[in-house]
C-alpha positions as CSV (number, residue, x, y, z in Angstrom):
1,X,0.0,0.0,0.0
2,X,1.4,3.3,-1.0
3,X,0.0,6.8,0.8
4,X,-0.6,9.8,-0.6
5,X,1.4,12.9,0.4
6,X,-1.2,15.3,1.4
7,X,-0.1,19.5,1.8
8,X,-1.7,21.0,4.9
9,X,-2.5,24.6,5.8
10,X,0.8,26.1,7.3
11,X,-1.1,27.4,10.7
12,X,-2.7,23.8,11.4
13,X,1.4,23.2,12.3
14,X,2.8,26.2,13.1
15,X,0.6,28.9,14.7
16,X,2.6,32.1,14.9
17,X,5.3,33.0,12.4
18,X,7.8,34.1,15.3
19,X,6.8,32.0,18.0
20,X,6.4,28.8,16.4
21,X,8.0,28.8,12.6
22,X,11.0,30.7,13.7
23,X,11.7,28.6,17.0
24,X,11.2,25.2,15.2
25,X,13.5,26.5,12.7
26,X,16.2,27.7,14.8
27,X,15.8,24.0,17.0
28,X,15.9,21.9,13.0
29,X,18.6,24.2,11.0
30,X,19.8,20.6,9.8
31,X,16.0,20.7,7.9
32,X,16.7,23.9,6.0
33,X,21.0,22.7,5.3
34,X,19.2,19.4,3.1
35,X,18.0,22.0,0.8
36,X,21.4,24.5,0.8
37,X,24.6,23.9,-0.8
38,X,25.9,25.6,1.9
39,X,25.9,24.6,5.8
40,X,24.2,26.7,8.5
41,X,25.2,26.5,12.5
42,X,24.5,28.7,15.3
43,X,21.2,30.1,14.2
44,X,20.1,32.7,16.8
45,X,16.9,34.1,17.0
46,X,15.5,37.7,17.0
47,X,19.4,39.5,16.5
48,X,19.5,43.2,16.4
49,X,19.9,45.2,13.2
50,X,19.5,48.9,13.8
51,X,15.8,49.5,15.0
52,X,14.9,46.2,13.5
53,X,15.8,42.6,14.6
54,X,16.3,39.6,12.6
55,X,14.2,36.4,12.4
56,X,17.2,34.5,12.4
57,X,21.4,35.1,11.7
58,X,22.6,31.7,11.3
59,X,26.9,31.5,10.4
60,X,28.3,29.7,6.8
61,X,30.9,27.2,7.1
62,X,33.8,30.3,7.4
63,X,31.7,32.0,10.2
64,X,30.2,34.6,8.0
65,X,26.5,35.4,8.8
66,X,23.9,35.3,6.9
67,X,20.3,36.5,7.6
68,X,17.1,34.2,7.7
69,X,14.0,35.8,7.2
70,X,10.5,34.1,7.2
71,X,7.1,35.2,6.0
72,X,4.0,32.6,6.1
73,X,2.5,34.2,3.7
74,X,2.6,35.8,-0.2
75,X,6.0,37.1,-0.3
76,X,5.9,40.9,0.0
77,X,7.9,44.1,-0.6
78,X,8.2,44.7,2.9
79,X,10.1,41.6,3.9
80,X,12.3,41.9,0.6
81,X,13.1,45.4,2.0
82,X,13.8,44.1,5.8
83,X,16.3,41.3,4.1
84,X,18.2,43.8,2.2
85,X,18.0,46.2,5.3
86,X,19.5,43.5,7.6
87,X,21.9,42.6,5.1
88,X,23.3,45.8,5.8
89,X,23.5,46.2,8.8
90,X,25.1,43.1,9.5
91,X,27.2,42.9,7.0
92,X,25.9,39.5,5.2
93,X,26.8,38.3,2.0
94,X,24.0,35.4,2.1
95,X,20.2,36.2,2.9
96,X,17.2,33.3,3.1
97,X,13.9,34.2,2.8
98,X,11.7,31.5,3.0
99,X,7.8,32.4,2.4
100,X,4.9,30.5,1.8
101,X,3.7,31.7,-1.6
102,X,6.8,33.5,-3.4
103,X,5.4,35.7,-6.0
104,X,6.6,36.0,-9.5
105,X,8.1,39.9,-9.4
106,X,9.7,38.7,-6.5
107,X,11.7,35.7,-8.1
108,X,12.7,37.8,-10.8
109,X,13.7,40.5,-8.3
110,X,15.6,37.8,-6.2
111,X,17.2,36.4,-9.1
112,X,18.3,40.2,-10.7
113,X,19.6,40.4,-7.1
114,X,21.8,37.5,-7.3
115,X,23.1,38.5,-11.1
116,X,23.8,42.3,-10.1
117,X,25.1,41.9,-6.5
118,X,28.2,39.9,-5.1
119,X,25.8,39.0,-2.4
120,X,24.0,35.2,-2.5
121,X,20.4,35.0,-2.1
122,X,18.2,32.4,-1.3
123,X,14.3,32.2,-2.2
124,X,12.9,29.3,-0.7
125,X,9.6,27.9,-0.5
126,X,7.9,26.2,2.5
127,X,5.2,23.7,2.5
128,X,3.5,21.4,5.6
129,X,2.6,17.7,4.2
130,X,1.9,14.2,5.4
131,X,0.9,11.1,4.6
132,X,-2.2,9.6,5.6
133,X,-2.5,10.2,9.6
134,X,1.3,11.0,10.0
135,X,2.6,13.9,11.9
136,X,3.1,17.2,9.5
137,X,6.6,17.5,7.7
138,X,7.9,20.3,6.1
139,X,8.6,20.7,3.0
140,X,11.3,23.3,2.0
141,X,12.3,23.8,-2.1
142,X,14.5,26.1,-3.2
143,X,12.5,28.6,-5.8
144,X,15.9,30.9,-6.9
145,X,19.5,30.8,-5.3
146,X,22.9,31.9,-6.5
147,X,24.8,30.1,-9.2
148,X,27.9,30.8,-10.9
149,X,26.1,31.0,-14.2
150,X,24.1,33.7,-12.9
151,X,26.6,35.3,-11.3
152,X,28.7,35.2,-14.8
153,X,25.4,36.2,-16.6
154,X,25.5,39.8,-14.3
155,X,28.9,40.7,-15.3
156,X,28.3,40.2,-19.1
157,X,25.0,42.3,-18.6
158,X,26.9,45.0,-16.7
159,X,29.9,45.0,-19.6
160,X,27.6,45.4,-22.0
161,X,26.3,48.5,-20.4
162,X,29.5,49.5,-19.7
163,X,30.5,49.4,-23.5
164,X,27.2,51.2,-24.5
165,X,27.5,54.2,-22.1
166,X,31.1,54.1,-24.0
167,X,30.0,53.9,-27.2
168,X,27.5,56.6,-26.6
169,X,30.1,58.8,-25.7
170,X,32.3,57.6,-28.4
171,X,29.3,59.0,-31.4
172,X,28.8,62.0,-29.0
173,X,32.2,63.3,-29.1
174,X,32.1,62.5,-32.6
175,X,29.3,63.9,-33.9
176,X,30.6,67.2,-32.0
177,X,34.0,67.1,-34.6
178,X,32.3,67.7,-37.9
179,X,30.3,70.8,-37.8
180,X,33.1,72.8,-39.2
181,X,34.3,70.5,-41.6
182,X,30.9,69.2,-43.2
183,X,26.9,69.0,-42.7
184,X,26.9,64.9,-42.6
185,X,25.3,63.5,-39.9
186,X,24.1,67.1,-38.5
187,X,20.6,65.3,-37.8
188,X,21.6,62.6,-36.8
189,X,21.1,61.7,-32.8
190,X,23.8,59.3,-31.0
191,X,23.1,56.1,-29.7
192,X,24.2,53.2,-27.7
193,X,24.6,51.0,-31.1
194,X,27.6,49.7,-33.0
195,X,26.7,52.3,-35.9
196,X,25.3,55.5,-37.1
197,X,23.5,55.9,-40.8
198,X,22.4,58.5,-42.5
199,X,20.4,58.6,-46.4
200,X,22.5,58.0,-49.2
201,X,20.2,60.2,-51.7
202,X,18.7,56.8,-53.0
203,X,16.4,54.6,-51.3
204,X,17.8,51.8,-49.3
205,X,21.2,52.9,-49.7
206,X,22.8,54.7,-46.4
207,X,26.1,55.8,-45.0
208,X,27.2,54.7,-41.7
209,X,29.7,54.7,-39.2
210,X,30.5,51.7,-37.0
211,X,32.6,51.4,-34.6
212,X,34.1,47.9,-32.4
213,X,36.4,47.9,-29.3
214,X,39.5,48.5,-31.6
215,X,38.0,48.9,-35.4
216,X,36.1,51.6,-36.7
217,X,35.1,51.4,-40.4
218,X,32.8,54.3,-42.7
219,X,30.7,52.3,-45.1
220,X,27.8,52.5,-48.0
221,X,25.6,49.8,-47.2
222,X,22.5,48.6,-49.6
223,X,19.9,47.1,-48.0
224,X,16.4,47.6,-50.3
225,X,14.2,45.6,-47.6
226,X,13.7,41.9,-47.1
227,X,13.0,39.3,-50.1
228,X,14.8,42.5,-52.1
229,X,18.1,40.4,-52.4
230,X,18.0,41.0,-56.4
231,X,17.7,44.7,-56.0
232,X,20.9,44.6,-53.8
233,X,22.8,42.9,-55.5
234,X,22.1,44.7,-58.9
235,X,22.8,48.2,-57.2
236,X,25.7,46.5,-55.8
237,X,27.3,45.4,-59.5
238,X,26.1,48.7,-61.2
239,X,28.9,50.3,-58.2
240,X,31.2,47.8,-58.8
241,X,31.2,48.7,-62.8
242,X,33.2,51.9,-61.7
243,X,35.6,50.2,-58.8
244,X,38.4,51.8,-60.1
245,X,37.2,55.4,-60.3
246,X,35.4,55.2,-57.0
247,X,38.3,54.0,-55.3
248,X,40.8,56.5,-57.0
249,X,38.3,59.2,-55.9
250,X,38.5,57.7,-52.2
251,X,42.2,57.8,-52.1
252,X,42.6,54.4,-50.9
253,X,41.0,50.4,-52.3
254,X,37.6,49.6,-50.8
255,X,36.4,46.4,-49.2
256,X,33.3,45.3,-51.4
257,X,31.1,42.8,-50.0
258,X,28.7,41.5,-52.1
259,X,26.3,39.4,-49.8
260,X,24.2,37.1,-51.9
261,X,21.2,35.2,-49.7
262,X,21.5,38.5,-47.2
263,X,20.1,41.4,-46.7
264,X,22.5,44.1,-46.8
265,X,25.8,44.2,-49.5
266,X,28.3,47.0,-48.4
267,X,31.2,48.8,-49.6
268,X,33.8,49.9,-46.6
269,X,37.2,51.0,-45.7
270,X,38.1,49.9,-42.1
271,X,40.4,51.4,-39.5
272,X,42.1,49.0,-37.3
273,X,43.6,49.5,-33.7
274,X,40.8,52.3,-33.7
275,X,37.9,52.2,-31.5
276,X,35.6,52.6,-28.5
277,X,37.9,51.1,-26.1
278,X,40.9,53.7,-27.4
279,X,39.5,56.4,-25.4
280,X,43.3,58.0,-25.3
281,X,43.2,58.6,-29.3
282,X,39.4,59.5,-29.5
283,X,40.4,62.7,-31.7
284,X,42.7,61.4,-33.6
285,X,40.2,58.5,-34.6
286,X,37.2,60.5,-34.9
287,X,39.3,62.6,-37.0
288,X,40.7,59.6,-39.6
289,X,36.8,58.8,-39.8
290,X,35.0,62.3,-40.1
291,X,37.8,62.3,-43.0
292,X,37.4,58.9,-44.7
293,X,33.4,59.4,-44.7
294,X,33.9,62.3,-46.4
295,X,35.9,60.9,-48.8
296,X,33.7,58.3,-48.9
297,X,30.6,60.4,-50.2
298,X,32.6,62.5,-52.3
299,X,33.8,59.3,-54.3
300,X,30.2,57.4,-54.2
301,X,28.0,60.5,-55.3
302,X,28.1,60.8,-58.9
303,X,27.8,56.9,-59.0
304,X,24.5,56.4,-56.7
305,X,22.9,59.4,-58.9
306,X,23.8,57.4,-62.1
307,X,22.5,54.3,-60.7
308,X,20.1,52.9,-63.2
309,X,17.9,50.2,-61.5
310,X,13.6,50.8,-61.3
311,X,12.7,52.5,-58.3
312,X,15.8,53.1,-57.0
């Protein structure tokens, strides 16, 4: 004969959060270390943080505390606040909040928590079952905790907003260069992207600057919309007809990319050892490029007027 686990109401077996939960807990730690891949000892109840006081501070396997906070209830703002508060104030780098319904906003805040901070947080479920007439059990799952992989995740999300506050900067300062040397890109806005466009004169063709850690490049790109592959590619070889004039009028050989089966072809000249993350030669570069799209234009213009194709 097999029973049937049955869940139970959490205040048919613990009454009180504080007087019952939080004392049963502090007397079963072991209960709550099944669940943890970390050990808890000398849990003490009620500890002093500030005005407030702690459910529980319990100490890791190198002493450290961590705070313990319980709610038998919907998870709430109020306890997330108290747990960060106590963290505080004592100094934690681990926090446990155990509730009996977590809510969703609150998993997602507990995980962003865990990704952003170098602080490990627990969010742990807590359940009363039995089987048949036994005595109640608890049952204690952990919901979100701290893994290496989120932890990793965190400091790829804050590099990458690190490198588009940088490249915001980079088009800003950029953008600020050519108003006495030409009218390009005067209504154009900078951006946290890899690029900046601007019209060509022709539709679907643009200019553009982009710009990597340590590459910039200036660029005509064709792009006529998606399922317009033909189009692209016949601008594309109407251009190439005239390389060596457009390149003589550029100073310098091109890189032409003819992309058959994608969207955009492009023809570019790239600067290496120059970009974003050379914030010491920012005017120099922005300088080479303001320069090379200039050329850029002045070689491509009588070409893209000439260009031939329907509807373009």
């Amino acid at each position: 004969m097999i029973g049937r686990l049955e869940r139970i109401p959490l205040r048919e077996v613990w009454k009180n959060e504080a007087t019952d939960f939080t004392r049963w807990l502090r007397e079963n730690i072991d209960v709550l270390n099944e669940v943890l891949d970390i050990t808890l000892s000398n849990p003490e109840r009620e500890q002093s943080a500030g005005a407030f006081s702690v459910d529980l501070v319990a100490e890791d396997e190198a002493g450290n505390p961590v705070t313990i906070e319980n709610q038998l209830e919907k998870s709430d703002h109020d306890h997330l606040g108290k747990l960060l508060t106590y963290m505080t104030a004592l100094e934690a780098r681990t926090a446990i909040w155990i509730v009996a319904q977590p809510r969703q906003e609150h998993l997602g805040a507990v995980s962003w928590l865990n990704e952003s901070t170098p602080a490990n947080f627990y969010l742990i479920k807590v359940e009363a079952v039995r089987i048949g007439d036994s005595v109640p059990a608890p049952l204690l799952t952990v919901i979100v905790g701290p893994s290496e992989e989120a932890k990793e995740a965190g400091r790829t999300k804050k590099q990458l907003a690190e490198s588009q506050i940088h490249r915001k900067r980079f088009w800003q300062e950029l953008l600020e260069q050519p108003k006495a040397k030409t009218s390009l890109f005067k209504t154009v806005s900078p951006g946290a992207e890899y690029w900046l466009s601007m019209g060509a004169g022709r539709s679907g063709l643009t200019y553009a600057y982009w710009v990597r850690k340590h590459a910039t490049s200036v660029e005509l790109g064709i792009d006529r919309g998606k399922d317009r592959d033909d189009e692209n590619v016949a601008i594309y070889e109407q251009l190439a007809e005239h390389t060596d004039a457009i390149e003589a009028g550029f100073g310098q050989p091109l890189e032409w990319e003819r992309v058959q089966g994608k969207r955009v072809c492009r023809i570019r000249h790239t600067l290496e050892g120059a970009g974003y993350a050379d914030e010491d030669r920012w005017p120099e570069i922005h300088d080479a490029m303001i320069d090379a799209m200039i050329r850029l234009k002045k070689a491509f213009r009588p070409h893209v007027e000439a260009l031939s194709v329907v509807n373009v």
